[in-house]
Structures are given as structure tokens and as C-alpha cells.
ROPAZA-346185 format. One record per residue (C-alpha): residue in three letters; x, y, z. Coordinates in steps of 0.001 Angstrom, whole numbers, plus 500000, padded with zeros to 6 digits. Layout:
// residues N
ALAXYZ ...
***
This chain:
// residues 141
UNK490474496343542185 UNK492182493680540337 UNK490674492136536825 UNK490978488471536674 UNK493436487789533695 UNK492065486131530477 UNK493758483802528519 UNK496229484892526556 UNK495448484365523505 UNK492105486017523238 UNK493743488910524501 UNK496389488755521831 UNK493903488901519469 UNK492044491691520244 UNK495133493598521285 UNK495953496806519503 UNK498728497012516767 UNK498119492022516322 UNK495878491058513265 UNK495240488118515244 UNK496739485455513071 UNK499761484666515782 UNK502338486953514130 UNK501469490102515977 UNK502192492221512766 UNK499408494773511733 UNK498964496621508435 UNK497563499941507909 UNK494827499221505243 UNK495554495933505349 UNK493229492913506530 UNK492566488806506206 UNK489547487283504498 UNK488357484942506122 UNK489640481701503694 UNK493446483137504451 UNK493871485969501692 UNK495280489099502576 UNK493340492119500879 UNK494407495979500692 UNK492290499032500290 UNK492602503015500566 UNK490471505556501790 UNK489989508641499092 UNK491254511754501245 UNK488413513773501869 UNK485851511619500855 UNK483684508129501885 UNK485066506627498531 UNK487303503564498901 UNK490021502405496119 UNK490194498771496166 UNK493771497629495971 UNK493505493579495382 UNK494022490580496928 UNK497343488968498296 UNK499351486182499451 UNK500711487960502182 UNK500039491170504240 UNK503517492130503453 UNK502403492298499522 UNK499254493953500373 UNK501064496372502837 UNK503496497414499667 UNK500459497760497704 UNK498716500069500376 UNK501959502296500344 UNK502310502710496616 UNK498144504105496751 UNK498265506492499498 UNK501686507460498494 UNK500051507970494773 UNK497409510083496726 UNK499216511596499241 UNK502994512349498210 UNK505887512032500359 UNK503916513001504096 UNK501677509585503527 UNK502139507491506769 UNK503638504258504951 UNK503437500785506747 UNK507258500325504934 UNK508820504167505636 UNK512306503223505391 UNK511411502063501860 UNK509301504596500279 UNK507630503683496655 UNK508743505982493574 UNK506847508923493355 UNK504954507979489783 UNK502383511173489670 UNK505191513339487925 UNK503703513908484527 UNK505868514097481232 UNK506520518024482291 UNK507853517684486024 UNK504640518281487170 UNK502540516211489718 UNK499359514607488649 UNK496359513307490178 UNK495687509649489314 UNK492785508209488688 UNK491683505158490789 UNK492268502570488092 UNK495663504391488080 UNK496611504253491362 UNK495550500089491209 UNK497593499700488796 UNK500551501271490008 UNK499721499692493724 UNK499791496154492345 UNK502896496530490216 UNK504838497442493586 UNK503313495066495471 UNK504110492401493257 UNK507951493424492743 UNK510725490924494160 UNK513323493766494746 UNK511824497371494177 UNK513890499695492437 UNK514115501683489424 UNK512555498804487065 UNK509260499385489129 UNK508963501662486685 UNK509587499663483753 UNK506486499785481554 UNK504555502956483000 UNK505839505573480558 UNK503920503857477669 UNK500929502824479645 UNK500496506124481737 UNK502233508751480646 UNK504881508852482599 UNK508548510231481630 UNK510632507554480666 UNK513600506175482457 UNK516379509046482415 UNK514323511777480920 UNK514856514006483967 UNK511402512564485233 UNK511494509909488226 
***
């Protein structure tokens, strides 16, 4: 039996892996409002909770800031949207050892990456005071 093809672009839509919006690119914990901003949020591993990550410009931005949460939450063996450009692993406390963040925290840090031009090393810029993280060249990140 043979299905009668739909148009395509209702099937582009609702195809798996398209957001709908033409460009065929899809976001893990990404999605659009409805008035054209792009919005980012993270699930709390083993729990209902959500962390609310902000609202964007572009899914790109909220992409970045969905990797710099669930990398805060998850370490290096999160499932990024950007793998080939992992965020800085910020949960190292002032004594080498890994933190948990709280979810004000993990904001934070999510809309800092998000909102960098060209991510590097002054991602970082501004943490150690606020956080508690080790500064720049103290053996720390």
C-alpha cells in the first residue's frame, strides 16, 4: 500500500531532528516561543525539577547555554548539542575538587557561555570572586 504524499512542508515540520522554523536545525533543550525567542532549559538528573536557563536571540545561544548546564550537572559524558566545543569544566572548587552547583549557579554560569563571542579561557573571567572558583593559573581550570 502506498500513502499519498503530503506537502512538504508540513512534513518538514513535524519531521524528527527540524524545529520547524525552515532551518532544519534542532537543539537538545532548546525550543521557540511563540513571538520568535529562543528559550533553554535542563532537566535535574534524577528528578522532575527543571533549571530554567533564559531566553535568547538565537537557538545557537540557547544551545551554548544548554551545554554549559548539563555539562555543570553532568561532567564531561553530558551529550552536548556543540561536542567538538565542550564548555570549561567550572565545578572544580578552590581544592581540585568537583562541586555540585546550585541551580542559580549553574544559570549563571549557562548564560555567561552563552553570551560569549569567542569562548575561551576569559569565560572564566569573573567566576573566582563570584563563585569560588580557583583563579586563572592557580592549578584550577
Amino acid at each position: 500500500m502506498v500513502k499519498p504524499s503530503s506537502s512538504s512542508t508540513a512534513s518538514e515540520a513535524n519531521k524528527p531532528g527540524t524545529n520547524g522554523n525552515g532551518n532544519g536545525r534542532c537543539y537538545k533543550g532548546v525550543r521557540m516561543r511563540k513571538w520568535g525567542k529562543w528559550v533553554a532549559e535542563v532537566r535535574v538528573p534524577h528528578s522532575r525539577d527543571r533549571v530554567w536557563l533564559g531566553s535568547y536571540d538565537t537557538q545557537e545561544k540557547a544551545a551554548r547555554a544548554y551545554d554549559a548546564a548539563v555539562f555543570c550537572m553532568r561532567g564531561p559524558t553530558a551529550k552536548l548539542n556543540f561536542p567538538e566545543a565542550p564548555p570549561p569544566d567550572v565545578r572544580l572548587a578552590a581544592g581540585g575538587e568537583h562541586r555540585h552547583l546550585t541551580p542559580l549557579e549553574i544559570q549563571a554560569v549557562a548564560s555567561r557561555y552563552a553570551n560569549e563571542r569567542d569562548v575561551g579561557s576569559e569565560y572564566l573571567d569573573g567566576f573566582p570572586a563570584e563563585f569560588g572558583f580557583p583563579a586563572e593559573g592557580s592549578g584550577g581550570v
